[in-house]
C-alpha positions as CSV (number, residue, x, y, z in Angstrom):
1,X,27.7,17.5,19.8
2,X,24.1,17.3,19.1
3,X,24.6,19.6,15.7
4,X,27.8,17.3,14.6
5,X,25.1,14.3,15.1
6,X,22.9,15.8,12.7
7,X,25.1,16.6,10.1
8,X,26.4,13.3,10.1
9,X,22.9,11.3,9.9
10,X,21.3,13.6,7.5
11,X,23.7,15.0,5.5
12,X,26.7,13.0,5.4
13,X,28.5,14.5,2.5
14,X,28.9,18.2,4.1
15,X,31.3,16.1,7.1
16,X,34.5,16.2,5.0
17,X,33.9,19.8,4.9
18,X,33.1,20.6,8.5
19,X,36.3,18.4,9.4
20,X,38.9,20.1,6.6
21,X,37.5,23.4,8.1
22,X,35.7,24.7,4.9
23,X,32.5,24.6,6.3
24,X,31.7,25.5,10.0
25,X,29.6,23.0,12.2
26,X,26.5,25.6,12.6
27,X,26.6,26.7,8.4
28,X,26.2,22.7,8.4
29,X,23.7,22.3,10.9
30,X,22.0,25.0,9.2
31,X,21.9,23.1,5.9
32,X,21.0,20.0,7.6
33,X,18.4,21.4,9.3
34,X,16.6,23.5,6.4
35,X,16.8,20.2,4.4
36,X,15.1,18.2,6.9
37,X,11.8,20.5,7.6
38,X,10.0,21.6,4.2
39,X,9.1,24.7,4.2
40,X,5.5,25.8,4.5
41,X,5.0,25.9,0.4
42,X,6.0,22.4,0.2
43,X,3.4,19.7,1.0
44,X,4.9,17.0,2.7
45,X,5.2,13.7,0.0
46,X,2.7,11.0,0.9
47,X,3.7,7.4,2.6
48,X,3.4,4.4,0.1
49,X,1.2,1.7,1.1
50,X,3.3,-0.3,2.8
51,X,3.6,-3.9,0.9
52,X,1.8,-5.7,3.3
53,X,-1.2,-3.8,3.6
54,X,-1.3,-4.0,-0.5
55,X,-0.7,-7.7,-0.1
56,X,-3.6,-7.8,2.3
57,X,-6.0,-5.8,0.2
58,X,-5.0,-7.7,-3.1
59,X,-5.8,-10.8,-1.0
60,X,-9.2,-9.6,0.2
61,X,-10.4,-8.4,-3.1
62,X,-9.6,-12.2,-4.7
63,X,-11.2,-14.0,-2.3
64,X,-14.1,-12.1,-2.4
65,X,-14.4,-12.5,-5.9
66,X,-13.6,-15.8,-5.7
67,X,-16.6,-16.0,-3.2
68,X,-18.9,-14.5,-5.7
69,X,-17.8,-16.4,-8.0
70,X,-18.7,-19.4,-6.4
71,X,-21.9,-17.7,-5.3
72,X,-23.0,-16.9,-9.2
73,X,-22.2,-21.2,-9.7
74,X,-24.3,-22.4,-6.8
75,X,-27.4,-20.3,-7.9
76,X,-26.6,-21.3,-11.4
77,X,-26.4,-24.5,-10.8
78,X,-29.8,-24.8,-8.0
79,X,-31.8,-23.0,-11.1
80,X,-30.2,-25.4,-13.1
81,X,-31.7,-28.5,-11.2
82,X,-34.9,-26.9,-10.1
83,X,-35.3,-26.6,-14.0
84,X,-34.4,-30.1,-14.9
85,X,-36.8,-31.4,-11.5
86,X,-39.8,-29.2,-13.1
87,X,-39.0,-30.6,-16.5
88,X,-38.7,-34.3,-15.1
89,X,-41.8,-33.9,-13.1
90,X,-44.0,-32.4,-16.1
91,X,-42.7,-34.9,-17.9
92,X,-43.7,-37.4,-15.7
93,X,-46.9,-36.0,-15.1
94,X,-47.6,-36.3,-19.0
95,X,-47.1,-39.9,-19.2
């Protein structure tokens, strides 16, 4: 039973066989099996990222930049004013 439960969730196209009886059950499980465990010169495929963790990382990397952003405009803008308050006050110094 536990062979015929293979076949039929990993290789579901060698059934028809196994039932007309033009493929035994173990030349199935055989198949089944061989196609389920690479063999040692194979290198097992790597997992994609799962969408959510790429969401997630996506999502970090803009808000950071959006933080340094910001960052780069407040200290452009403080030497902005501390420019325009040593101006003002040289100015008013002069007068």
């Amino acid at each position: 039973m536990n062979q015929a439960g293979t076949v039929v969730d990993h290789a579901p196209e060698l059934v028809d066989a196994v039932i007309r009886g033009d493929t035994p059950l173990k030349t199935a499980f055989l198949e089944t099996d061989r196609r389920r465990k690479p063999s040692s010169k194979q290198k097992p495929k790597p997992k994609p990222a799962q969408p959510s963790t790429v969401a997630v990382l996506v999502a970090d990397v803009r808000m950071t930049l959006q933080k340094a952003k910001a960052s780069e405009l407040s200290e452009s803008v403080l030497k902005d004013l501390a420019s325009s308050a040593a101006r003002s006050t040289a100015s008013s110094e002069t007068t």
